[in-house]
N, CA, C and O atoms as CSV, one atom per row, in Angstrom:
chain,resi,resn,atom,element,x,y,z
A,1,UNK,N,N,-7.153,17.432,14.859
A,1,UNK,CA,C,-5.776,17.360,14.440
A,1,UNK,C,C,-5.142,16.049,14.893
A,1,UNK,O,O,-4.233,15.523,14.250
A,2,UNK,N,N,-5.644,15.532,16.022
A,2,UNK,CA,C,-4.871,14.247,16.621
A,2,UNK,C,C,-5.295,13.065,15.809
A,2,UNK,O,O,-4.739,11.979,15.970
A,3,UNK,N,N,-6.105,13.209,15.081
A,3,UNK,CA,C,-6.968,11.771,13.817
A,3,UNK,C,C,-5.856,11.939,12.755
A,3,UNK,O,O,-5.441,10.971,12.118
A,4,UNK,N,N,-5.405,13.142,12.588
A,4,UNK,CA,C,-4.337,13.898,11.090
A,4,UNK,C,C,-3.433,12.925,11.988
A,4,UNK,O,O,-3.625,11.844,11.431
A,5,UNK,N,N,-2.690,12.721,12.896
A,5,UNK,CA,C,-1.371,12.186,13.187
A,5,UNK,C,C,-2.118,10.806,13.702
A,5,UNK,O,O,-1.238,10.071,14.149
A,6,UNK,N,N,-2.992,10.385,13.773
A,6,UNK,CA,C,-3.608,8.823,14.196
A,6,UNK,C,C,-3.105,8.113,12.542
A,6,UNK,O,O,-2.355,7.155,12.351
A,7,UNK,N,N,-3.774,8.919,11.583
A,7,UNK,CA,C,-3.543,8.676,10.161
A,7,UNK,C,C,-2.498,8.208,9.564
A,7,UNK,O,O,-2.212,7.241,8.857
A,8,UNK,N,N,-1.718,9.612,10.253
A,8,UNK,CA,C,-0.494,9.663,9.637
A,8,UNK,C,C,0.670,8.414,10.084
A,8,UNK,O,O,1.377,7.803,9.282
A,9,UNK,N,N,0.655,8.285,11.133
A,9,UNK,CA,C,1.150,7.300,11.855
A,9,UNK,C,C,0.749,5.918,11.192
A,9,UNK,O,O,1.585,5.234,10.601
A,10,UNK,N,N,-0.392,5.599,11.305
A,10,UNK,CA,C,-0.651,4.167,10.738
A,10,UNK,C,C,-0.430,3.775,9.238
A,10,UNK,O,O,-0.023,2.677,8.856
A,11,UNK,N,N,-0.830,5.061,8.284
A,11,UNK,CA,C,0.363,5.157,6.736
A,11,UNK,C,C,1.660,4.801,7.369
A,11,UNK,O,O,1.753,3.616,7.046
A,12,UNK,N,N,2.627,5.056,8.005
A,12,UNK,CA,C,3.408,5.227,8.234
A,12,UNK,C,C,4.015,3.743,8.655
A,12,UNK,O,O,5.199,3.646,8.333
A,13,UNK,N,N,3.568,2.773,9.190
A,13,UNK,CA,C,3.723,1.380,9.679
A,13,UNK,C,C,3.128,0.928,8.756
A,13,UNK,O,O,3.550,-0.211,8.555
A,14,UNK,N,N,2.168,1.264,7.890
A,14,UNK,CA,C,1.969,0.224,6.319
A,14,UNK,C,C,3.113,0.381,5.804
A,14,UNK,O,O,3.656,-0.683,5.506
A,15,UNK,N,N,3.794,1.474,5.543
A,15,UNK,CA,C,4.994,2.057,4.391
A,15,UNK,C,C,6.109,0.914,4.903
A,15,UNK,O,O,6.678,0.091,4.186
A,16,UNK,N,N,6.259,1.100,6.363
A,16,UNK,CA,C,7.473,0.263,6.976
A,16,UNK,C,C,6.801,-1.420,6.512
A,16,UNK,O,O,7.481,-2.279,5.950
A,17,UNK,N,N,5.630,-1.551,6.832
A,17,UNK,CA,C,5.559,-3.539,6.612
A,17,UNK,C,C,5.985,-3.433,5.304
A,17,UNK,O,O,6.913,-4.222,5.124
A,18,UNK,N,N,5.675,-2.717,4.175
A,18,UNK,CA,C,5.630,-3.228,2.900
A,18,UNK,C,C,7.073,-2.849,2.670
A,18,UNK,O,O,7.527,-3.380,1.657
A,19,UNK,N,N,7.750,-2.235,3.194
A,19,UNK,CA,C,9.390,-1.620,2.777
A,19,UNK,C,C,10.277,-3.083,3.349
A,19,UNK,O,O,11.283,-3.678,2.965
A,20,UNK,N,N,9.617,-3.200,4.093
A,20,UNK,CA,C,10.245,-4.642,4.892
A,20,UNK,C,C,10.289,-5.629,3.797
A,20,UNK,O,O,11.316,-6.300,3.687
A,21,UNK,N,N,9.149,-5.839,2.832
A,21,UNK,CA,C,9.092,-6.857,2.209
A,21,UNK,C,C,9.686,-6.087,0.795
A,21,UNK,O,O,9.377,-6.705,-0.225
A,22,UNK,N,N,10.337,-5.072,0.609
A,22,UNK,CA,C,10.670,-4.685,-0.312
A,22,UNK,C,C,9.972,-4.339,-1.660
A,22,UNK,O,O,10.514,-4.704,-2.704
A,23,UNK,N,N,8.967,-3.752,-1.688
A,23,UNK,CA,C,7.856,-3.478,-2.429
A,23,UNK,C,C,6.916,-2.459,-2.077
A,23,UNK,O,O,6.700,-2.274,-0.879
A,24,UNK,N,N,6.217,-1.643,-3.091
A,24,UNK,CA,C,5.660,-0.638,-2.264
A,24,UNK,C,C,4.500,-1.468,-2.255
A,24,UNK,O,O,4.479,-2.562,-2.820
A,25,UNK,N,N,3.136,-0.786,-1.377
A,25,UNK,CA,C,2.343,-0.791,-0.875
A,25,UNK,C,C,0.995,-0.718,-2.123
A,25,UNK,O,O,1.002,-0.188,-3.234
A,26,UNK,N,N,-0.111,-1.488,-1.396
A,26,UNK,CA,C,-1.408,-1.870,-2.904
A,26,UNK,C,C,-1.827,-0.642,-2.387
A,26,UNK,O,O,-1.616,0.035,-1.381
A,27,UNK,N,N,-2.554,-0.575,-3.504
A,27,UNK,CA,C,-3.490,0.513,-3.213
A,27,UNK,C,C,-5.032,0.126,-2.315
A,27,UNK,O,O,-5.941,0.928,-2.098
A,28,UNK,N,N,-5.008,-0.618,-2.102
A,28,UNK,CA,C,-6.286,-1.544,-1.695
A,28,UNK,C,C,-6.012,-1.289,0.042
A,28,UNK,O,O,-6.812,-0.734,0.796
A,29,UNK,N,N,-4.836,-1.784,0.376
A,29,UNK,CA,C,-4.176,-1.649,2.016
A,29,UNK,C,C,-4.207,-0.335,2.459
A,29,UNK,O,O,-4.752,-0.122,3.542
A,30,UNK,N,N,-3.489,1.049,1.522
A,30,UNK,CA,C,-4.207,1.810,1.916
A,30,UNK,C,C,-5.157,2.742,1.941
A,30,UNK,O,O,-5.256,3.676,2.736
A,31,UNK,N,N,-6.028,2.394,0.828
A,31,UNK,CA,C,-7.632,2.660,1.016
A,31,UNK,C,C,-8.207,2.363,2.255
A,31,UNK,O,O,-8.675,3.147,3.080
A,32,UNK,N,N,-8.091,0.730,2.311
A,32,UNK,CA,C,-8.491,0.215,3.557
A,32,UNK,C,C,-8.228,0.943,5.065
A,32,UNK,O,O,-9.045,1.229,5.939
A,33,UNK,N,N,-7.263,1.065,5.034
A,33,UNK,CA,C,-6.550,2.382,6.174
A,33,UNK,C,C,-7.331,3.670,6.518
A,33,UNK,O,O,-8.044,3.992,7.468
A,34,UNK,N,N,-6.846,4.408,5.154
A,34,UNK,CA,C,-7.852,5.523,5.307
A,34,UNK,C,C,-9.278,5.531,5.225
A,34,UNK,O,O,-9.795,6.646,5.278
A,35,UNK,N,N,-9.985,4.602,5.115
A,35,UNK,CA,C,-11.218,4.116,4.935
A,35,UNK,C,C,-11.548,4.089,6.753
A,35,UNK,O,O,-12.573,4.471,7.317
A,36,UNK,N,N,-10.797,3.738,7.124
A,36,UNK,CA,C,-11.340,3.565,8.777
A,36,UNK,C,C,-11.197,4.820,9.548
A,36,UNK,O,O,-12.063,5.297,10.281
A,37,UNK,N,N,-9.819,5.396,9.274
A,37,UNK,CA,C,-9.706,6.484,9.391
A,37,UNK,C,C,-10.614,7.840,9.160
A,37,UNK,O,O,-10.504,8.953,9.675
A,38,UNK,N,N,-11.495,7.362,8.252
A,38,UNK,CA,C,-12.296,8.269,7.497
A,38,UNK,C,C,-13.315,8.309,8.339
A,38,UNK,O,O,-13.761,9.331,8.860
A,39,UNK,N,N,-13.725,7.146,8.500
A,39,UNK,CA,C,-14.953,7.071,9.164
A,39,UNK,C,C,-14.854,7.148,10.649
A,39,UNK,O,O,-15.867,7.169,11.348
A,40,UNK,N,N,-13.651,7.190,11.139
A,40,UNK,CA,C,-13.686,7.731,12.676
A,40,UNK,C,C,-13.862,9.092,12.528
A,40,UNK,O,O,-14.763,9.554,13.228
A,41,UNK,N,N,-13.027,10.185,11.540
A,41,UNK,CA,C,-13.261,11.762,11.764
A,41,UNK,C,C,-14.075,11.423,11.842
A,41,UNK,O,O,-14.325,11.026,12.981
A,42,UNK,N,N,-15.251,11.249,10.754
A,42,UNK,CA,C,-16.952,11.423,10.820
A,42,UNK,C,C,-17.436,11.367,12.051
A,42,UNK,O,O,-18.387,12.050,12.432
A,43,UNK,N,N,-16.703,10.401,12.877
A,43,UNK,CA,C,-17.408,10.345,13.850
A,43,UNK,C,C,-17.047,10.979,14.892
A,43,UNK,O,O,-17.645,11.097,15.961
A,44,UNK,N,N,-16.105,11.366,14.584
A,44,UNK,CA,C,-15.790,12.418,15.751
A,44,UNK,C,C,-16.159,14.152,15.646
A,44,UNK,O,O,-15.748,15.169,16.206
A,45,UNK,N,N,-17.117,13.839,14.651
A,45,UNK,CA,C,-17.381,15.550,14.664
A,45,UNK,C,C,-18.341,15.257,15.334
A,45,UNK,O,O,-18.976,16.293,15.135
A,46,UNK,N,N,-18.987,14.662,15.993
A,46,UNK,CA,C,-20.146,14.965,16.404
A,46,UNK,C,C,-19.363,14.955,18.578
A,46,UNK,O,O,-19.052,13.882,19.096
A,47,UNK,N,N,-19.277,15.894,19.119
A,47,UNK,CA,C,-18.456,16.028,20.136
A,47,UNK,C,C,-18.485,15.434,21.412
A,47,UNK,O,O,-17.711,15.946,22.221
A,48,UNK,N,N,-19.271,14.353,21.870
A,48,UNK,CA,C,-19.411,13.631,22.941
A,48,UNK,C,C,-18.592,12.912,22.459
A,48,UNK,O,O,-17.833,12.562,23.363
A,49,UNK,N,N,-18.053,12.097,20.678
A,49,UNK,CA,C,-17.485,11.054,20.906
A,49,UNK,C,C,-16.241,11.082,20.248
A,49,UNK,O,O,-15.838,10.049,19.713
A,50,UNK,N,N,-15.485,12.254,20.204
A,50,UNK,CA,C,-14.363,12.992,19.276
A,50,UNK,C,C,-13.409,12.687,20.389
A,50,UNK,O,O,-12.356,13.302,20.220
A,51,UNK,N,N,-13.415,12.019,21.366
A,51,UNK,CA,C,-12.172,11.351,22.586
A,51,UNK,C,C,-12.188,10.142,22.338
A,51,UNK,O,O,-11.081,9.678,22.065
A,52,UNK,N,N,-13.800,8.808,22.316
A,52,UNK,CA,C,-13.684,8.168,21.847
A,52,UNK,C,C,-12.958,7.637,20.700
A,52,UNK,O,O,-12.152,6.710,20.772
A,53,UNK,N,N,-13.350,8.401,19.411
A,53,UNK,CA,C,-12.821,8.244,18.216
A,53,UNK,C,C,-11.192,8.824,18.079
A,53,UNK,O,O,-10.428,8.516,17.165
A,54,UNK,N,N,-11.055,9.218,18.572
A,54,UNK,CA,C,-9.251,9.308,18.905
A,54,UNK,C,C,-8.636,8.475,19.482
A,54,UNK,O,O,-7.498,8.254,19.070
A,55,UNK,N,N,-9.181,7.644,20.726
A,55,UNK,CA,C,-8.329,6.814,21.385
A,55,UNK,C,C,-8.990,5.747,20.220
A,55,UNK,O,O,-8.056,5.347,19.526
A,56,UNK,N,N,-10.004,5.284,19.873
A,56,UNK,CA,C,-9.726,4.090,18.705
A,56,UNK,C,C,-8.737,4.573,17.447
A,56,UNK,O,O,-7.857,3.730,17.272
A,57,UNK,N,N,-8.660,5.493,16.695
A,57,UNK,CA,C,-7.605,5.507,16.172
A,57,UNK,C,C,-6.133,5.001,16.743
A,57,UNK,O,O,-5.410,4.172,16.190
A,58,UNK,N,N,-5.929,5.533,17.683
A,58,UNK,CA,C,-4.850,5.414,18.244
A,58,UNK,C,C,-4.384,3.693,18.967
A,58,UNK,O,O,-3.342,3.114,19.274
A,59,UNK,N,N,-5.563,3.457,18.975
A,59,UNK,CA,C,-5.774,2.035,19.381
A,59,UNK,C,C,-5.538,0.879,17.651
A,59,UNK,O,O,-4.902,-0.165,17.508
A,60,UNK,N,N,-5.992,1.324,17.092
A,60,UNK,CA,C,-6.232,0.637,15.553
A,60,UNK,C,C,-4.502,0.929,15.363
A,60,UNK,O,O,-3.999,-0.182,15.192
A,61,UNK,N,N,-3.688,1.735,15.340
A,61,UNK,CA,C,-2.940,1.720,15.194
A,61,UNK,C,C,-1.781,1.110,15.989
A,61,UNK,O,O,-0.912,0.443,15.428
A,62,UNK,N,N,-1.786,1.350,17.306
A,62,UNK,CA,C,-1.355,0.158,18.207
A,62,UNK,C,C,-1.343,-1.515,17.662
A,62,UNK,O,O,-0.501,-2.411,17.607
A,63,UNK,N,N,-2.542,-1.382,17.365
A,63,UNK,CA,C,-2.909,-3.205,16.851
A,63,UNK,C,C,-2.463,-3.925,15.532
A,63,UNK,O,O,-2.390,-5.122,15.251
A,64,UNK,N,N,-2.119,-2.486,14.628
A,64,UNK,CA,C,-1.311,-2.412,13.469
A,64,UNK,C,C,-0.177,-3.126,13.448
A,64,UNK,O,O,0.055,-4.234,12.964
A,65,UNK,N,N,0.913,-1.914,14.371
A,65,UNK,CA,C,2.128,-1.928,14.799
A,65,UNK,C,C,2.582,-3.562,15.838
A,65,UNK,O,O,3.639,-4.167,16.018
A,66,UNK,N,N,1.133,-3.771,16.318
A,66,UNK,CA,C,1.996,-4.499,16.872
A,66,UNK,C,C,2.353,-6.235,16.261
A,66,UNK,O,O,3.211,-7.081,16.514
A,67,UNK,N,N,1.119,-6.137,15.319
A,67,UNK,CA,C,1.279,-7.129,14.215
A,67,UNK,C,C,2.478,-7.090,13.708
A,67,UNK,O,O,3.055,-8.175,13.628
A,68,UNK,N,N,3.226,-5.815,13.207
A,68,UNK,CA,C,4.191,-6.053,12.546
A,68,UNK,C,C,5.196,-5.783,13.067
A,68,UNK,O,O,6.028,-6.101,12.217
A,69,UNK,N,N,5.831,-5.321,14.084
A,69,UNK,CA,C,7.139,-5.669,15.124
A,69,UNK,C,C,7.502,-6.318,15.389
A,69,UNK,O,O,6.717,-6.736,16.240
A,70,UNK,N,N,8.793,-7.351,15.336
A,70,UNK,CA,C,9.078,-8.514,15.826
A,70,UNK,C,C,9.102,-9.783,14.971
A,70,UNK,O,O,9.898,-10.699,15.175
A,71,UNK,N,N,8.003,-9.780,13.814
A,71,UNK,CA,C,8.138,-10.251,12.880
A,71,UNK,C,C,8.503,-10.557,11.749
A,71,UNK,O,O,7.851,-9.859,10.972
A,72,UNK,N,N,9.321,-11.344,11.091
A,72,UNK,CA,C,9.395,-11.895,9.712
A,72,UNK,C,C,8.339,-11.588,8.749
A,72,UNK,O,O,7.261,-12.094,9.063
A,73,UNK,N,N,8.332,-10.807,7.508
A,73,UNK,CA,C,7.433,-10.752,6.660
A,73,UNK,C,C,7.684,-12.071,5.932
A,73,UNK,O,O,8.760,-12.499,5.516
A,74,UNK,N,N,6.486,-12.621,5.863
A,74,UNK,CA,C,5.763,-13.688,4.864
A,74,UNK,C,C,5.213,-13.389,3.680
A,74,UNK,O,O,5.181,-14.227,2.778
A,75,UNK,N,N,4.864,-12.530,3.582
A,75,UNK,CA,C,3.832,-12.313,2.255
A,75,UNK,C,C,4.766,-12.486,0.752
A,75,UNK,O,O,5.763,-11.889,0.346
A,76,UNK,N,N,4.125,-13.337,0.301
A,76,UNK,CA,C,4.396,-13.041,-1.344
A,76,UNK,C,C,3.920,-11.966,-2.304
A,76,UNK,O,O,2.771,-11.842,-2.729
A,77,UNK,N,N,5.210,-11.036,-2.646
A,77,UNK,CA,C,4.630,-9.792,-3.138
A,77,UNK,C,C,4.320,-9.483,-4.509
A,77,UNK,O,O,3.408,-8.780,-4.944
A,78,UNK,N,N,5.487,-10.308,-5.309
A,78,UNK,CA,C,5.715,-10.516,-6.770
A,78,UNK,C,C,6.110,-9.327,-7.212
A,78,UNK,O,O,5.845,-8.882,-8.329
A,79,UNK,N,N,6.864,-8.678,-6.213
A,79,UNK,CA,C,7.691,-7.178,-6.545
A,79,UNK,C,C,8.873,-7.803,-6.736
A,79,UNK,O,O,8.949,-8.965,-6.339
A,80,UNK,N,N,10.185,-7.111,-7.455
A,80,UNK,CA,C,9.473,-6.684,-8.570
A,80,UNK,C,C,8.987,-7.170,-9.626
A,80,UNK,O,O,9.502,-8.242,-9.945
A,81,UNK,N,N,8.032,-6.717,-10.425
A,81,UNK,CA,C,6.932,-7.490,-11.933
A,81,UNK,C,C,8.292,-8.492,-12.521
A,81,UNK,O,O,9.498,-8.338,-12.331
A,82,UNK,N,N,7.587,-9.504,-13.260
A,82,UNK,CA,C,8.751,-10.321,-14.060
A,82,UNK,C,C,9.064,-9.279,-15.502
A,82,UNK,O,O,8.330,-8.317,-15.731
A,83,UNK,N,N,10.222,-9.625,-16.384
A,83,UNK,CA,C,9.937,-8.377,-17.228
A,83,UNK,C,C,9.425,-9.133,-18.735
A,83,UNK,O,O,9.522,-10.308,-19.090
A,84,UNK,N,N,8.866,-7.971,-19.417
A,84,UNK,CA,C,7.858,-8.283,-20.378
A,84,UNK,C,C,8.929,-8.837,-21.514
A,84,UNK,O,O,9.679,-8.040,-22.078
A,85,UNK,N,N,8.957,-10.499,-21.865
A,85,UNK,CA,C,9.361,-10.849,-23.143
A,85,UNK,C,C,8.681,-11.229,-24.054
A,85,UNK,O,O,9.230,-11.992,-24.849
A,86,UNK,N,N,7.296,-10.866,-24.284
A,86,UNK,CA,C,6.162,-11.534,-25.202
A,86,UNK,C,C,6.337,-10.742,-26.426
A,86,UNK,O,O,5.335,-10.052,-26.615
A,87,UNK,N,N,7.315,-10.571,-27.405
A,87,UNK,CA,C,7.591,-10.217,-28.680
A,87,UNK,C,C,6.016,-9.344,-29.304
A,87,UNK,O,O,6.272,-8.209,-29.707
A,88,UNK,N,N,4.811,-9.664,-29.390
A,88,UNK,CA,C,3.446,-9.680,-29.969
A,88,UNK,C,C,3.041,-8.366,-29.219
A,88,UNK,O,O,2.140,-7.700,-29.729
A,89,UNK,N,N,3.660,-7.895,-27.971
A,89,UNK,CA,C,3.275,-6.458,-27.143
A,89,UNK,C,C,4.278,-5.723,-27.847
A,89,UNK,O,O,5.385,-6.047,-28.277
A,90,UNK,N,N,3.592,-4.595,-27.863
A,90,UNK,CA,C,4.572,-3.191,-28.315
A,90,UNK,C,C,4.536,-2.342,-27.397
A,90,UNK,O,O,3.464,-1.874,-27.014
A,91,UNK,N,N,5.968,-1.914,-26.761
A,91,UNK,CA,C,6.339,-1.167,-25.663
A,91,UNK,C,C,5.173,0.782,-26.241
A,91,UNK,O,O,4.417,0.870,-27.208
A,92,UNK,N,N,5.396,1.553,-25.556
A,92,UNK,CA,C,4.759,2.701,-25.544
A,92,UNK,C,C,6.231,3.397,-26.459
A,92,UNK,O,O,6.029,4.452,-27.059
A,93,UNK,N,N,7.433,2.869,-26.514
A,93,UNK,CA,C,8.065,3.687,-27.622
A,93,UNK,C,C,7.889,2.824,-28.624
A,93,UNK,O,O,8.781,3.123,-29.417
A,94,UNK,N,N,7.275,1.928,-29.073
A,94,UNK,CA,C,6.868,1.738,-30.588
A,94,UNK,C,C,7.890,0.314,-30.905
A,94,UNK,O,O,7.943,-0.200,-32.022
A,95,UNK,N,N,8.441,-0.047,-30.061
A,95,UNK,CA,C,9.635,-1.049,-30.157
A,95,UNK,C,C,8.841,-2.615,-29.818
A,95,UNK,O,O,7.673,-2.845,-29.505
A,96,UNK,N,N,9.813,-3.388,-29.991
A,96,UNK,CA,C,9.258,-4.829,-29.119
A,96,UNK,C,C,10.138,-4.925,-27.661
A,96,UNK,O,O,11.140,-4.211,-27.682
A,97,UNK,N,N,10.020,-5.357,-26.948
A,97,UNK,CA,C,10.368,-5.538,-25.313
A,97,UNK,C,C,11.883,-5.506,-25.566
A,97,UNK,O,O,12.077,-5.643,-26.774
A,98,UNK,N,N,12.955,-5.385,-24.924
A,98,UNK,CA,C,13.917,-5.686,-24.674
A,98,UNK,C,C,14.163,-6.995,-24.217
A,98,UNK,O,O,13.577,-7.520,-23.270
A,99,UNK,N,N,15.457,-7.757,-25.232
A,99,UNK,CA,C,15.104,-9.418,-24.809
A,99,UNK,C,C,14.312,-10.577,-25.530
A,99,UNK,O,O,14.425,-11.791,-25.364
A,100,UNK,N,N,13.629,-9.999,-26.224
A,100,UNK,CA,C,12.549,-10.973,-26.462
A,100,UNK,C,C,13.068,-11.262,-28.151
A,100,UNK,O,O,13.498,-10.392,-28.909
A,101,UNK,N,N,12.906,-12.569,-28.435
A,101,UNK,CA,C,13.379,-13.124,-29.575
A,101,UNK,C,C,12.067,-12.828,-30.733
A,101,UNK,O,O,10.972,-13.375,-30.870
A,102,UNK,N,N,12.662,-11.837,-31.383
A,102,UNK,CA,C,11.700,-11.145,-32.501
A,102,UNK,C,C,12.233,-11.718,-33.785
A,102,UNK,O,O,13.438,-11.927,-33.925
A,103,UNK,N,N,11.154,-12.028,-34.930
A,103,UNK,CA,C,11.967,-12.167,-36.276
A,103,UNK,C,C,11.376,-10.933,-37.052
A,103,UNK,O,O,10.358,-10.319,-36.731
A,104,UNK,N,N,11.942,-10.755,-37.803
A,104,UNK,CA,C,11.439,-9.613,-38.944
A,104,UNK,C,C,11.149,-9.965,-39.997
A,104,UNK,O,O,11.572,-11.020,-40.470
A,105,UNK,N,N,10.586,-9.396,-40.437
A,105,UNK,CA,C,10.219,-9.731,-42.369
A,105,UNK,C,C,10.762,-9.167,-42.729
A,105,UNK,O,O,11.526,-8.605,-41.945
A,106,UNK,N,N,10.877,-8.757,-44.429
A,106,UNK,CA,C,10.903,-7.935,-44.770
A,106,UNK,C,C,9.875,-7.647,-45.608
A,106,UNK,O,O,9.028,-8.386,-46.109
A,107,UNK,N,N,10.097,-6.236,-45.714
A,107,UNK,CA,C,8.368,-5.645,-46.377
A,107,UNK,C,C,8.396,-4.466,-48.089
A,107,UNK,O,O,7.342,-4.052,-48.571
């Protein structure tokens, strides 16, 4: 249960860096996350090293947090997307973009 809140916690300081920069979060950052996470349970089922693998969670997350406390976010996020004026795309209601300088024929 203490890996469930090692987890939860370090989601939790991704959500805050990327809220900082005003944008949500890749999906890649937290794969990567739970990816380590993942592989500590594994390793903690086996029970000599299920203390180990808790204090490194808890440690990975420390090292997280402490990257991002105190600091200025830098990252370029390109949140939010620029918006679509390419006339030649057709939105999913069947229209051309909002904005975008369309001519018509007639037919």
């Amino acid at each position: 249960m203490s890996l469930f809140f090692a987890w939860a916690i370090g989601e939790g300081v991704i959500f805050y860096r990327w809220g900082k920069l005003k944008a949500p979060p890749t999906p890649g950052v937290l794969m990567q996350s739970s990816a380590v996470f993942a592989g500590l349970a594994l390793i903690s089922l086996y029970q000599p090293a299920k203390t180990v693998a808790t204090v490194t969670a808890f440690a990975y997350d420390l090292a997280i947090l402490l990257q991002v406390v105190g600091k200025a976010p830098t990252q370029t996020t390109g949140w939010p997307p620029n918006p679509i004026t390419d006339p030649t795309i057709i939105m999913p209601n069947g229209k051309p973009p909002a904005g975008s300088a369309t001519t018509t024929t007639p037919t």
